[in-house]
C-alpha positions in Angstrom: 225.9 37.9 232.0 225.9 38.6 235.6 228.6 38.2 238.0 228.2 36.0 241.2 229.1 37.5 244.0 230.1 35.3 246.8 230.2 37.0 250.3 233.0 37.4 252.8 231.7 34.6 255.3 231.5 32.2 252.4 235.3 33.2 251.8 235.8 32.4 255.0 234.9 29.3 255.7 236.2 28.0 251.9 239.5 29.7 253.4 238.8 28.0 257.1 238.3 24.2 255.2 241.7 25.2 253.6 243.9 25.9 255.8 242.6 22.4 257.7 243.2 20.9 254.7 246.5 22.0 253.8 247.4 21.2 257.5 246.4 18.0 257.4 248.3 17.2 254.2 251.2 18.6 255.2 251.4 16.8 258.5 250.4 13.2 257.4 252.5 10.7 255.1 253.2 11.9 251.7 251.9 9.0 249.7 249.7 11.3 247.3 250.8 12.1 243.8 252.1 15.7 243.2 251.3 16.2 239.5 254.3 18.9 239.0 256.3 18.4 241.7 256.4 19.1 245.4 257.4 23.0 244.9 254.5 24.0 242.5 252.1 22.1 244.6 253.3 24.3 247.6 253.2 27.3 245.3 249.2 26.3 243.8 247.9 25.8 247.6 249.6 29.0 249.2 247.9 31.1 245.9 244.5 29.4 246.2 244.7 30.0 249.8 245.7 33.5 249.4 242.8 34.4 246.9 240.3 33.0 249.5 241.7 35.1 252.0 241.4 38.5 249.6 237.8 37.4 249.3 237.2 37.0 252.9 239.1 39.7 253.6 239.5 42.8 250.5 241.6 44.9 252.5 244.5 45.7 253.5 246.5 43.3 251.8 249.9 43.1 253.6 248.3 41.3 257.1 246.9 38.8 255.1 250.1 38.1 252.9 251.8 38.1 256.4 249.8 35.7 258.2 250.1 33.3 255.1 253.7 33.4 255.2 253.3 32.7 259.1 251.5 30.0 258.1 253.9 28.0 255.8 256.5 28.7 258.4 254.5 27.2 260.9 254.4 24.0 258.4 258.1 24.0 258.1 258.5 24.1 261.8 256.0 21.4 262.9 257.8 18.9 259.8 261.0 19.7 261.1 259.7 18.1 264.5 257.9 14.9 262.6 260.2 12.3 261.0 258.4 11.0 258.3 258.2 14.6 257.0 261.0 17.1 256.0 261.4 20.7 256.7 262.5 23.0 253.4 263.5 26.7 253.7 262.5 26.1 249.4 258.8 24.8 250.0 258.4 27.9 252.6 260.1 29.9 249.5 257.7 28.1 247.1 254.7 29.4 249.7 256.0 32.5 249.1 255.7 32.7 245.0 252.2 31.5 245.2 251.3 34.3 248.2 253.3 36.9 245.6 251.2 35.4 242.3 247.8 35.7 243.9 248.0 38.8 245.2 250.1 40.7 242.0 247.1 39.1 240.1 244.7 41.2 242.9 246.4 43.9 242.0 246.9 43.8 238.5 242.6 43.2 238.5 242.3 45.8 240.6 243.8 48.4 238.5 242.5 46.9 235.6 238.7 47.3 237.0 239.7 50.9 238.2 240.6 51.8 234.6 237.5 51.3 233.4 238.7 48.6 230.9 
């Protein structure tokens, strides 16, 4: 079996309707379920997101963890300003495991591929 290779500029706009997405969830009225709870669903969207942006991306990895941390803080910050929505140093934090999972998983693949195994 062959493996599908999808190219950067798909990655980027799957990453691009993403990041509008999670904006536009985290900026309306919470009234959809969060199988889990609210800190794994923070955790799942900041990982997905951070895969897409490895694929759009490869390398180096450290801007792009950055930027996605910018980006949950940025969340944080526009809640705190919106009263139906609450700001949470722990969902940022909860951003931050997901970033962390996503790309210790690129890296752990990375050295497995280099390996040889």
């Amino acid at each position: 079996m062959q493996a599908v290779l999808i190219s950067p500029r798909t990655y980027q706009l799957l990453l691009a309707l993403a990041v509008l997405a999670t904006a536009m969830l985290a900026i309306t009225k919470s009234s959809y379920p969060q199988p889990g709870g609210d800190k794994v669903m923070h955790s799942l969207a900041f990982f997905v997101l951070s895969l897409l942006a490895f694929g759009a991306w490869r390398r180096p990895l450290w801007p792009q963890m950055l930027a996605l941390a910018g980006y949950g803080a940025l969340i944080e910050v526009v809640q705190w300003y919106l009263s139906y929505r609450e700001a949470s140093i722990r969902d940022w934090s909860a951003d931050l495991v997901g970033i962390g999972l996503a790309y210790l998983l690129v890296a752990l693949v990375s050295k497995w591929r280099r390996s040889g195994s």
